[in-house]
N, C-alpha and C positions, 0 to 999 in steps of 0.2 A: 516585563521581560517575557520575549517568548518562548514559550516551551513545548515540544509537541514527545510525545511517550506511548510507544506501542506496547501493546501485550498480548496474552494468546499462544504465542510460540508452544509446541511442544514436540512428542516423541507419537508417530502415529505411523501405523501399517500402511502400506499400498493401497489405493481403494480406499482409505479414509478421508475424514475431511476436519477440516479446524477453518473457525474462523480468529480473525486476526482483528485488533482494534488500535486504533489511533486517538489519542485524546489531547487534548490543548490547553494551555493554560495563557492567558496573557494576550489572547484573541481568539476572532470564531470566525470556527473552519471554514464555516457554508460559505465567507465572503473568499476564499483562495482556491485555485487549483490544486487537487491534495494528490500527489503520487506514491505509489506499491513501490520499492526498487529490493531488490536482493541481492545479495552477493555470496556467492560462493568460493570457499578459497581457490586460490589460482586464478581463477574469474572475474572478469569485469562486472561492475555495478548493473544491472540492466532494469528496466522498465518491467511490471507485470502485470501493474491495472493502475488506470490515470482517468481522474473526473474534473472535470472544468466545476467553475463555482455558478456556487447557486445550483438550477438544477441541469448543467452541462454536460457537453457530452462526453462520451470515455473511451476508452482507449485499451484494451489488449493484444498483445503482440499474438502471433499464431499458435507459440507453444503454451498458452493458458488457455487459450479463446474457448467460452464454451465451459470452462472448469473452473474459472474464477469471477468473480464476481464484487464490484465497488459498490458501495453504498453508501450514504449518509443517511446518520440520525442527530436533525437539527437540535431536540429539544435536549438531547447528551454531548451537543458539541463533540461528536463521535463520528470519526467513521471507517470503515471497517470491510474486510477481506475477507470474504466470503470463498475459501479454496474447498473445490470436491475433487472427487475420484484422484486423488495425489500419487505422486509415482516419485519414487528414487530421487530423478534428477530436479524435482522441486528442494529437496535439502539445500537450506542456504540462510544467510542472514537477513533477515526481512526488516527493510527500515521506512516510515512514512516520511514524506518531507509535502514543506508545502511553498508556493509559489506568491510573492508581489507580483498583481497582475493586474490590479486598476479593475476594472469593470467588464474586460474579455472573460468571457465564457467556454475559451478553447481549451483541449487539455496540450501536456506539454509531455514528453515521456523524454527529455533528454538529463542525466543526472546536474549536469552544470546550471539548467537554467531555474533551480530549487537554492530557496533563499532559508529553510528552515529544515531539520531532520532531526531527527529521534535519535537514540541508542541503540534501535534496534532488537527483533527477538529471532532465536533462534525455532527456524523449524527442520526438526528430523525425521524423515520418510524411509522408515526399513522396517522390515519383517524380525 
């Protein structure tokens, strides 16, 4: 059965940073495309950092670029969200999902084309 379970989430100032981690049970990650999505109430689900499998490529929308960061760690079947310099309107519910994707190496940032997701963690960005 697959399972995928972030953690990380917390309560951190302006100008802070947290990393964020995604972990698996039931398969390994390096073979999927693994996407960041958050949601904020009121808000649509949206993309924040997205890595193709294996060692593929990634994807940040404008409002992270620069400030977030994807990574995998194969030998923890781990991988993980690397957010700096954080601001206000990063608060939201942060959820990893990961993709059936056969042997492409593209990432994918739209929520629907993710076959797998987490619970999700909360992160809160206030002074």
């Amino acid at each position: 059965q697959v399972h995928l379970m972030e953690s990380g989430g917390d309560l951190v100032q302006p100008g802070g940073s947290l990393r964020l981690s995604c972990t698996a049970s039931g398969f390994i990650l390096e073979n999927y495309p693994i996407g960041w999505f958050r949601q904020a109430p009121g808000k649509e689900r949206e993309a924040v950092s997205c890595i193709g499998r294996r060692n593929g490529k990634t994807y940040y929308p404008d409002s992270v670029n620069g400030r977030f960061f994807i990574f995998r760690d194969n030998v923890k079947n781990t991988v993980y969200l690397q957010m700096n310099s954080l601001k206000p309107e990063d608060t939201a519910l942060y959820y990893c999902a990961a993709k059936e994707s056969g042997f492409s190496s593209l990432y994918f940032y739209t929520p629907g084309e993710y076959d797998y997701w987490g619970q999700g963690t909360q992160v809160t960005v206030s002074s």
